[in-house]
C-alpha positions in Angstrom: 54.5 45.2 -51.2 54.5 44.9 -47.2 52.7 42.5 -45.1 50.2 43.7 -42.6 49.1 41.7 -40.0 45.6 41.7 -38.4 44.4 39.9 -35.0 41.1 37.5 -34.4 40.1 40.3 -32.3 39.8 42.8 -34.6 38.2 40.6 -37.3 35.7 39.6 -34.8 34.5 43.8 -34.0 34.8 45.0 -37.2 32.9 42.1 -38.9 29.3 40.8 -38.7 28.4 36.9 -38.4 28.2 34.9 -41.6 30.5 37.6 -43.2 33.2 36.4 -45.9 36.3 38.7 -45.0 38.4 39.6 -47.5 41.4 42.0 -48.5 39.3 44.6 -50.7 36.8 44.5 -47.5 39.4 45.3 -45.2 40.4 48.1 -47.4 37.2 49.2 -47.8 36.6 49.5 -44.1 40.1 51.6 -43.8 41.5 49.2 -42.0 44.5 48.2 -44.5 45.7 51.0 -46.5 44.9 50.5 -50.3 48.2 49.5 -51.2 48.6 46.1 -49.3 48.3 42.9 -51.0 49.3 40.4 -48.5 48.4 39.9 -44.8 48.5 37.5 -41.9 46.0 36.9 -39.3 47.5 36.5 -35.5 45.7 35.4 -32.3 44.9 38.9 -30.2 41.3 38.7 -28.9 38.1 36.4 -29.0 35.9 35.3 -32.1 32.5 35.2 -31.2 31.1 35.2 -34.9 31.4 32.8 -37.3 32.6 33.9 -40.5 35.3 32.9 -43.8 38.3 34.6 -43.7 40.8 34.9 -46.4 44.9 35.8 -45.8 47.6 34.8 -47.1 48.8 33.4 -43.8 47.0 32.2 -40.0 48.9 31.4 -37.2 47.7 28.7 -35.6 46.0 29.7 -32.7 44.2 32.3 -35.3 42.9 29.3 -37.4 41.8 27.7 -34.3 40.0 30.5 -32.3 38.1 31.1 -35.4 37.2 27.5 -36.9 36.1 26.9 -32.7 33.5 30.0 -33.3 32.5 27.7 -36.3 34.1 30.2 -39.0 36.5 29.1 -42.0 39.8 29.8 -42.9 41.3 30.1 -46.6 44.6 30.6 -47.5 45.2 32.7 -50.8 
């Protein structure tokens, strides 16, 4: 299995406020091919929404931008 990794940014435009995100919704969008079953999420861009995201890994200034925009991280 690879690892993809996905930034704050593109959480944040592909994503609606209040939204849980999750792998099978990331798929879903065609943003992760079907076949991935782990990911990280890196600092790249602004979160202006607030919203649960669940990865297998956050860097820290990920976890950060997104618990400031009042969001919630959970490792899996």
């Amino acid at each position: 299995s690879s690892c993809k990794i996905i930034s704050t940014g593109k959480l944040n435009a592909s994503f609606e406020d209040g939204e849980e995100i999750t792998l099978e919704k990331l798929i879903k969008k065609h943003i992760f091919p079907k076949y991935i079953t782990y990911y990280k999420v890196l600092f790249g861009g602004e979160v202006t929404k607030a919203f649960t995201v669940f990865a297998n890994e956050f860097s820290s200034e990920a976890k950060e931008v997104i618990e400031n925009a009042g969001g919630t991280i959970v490792k899996i």
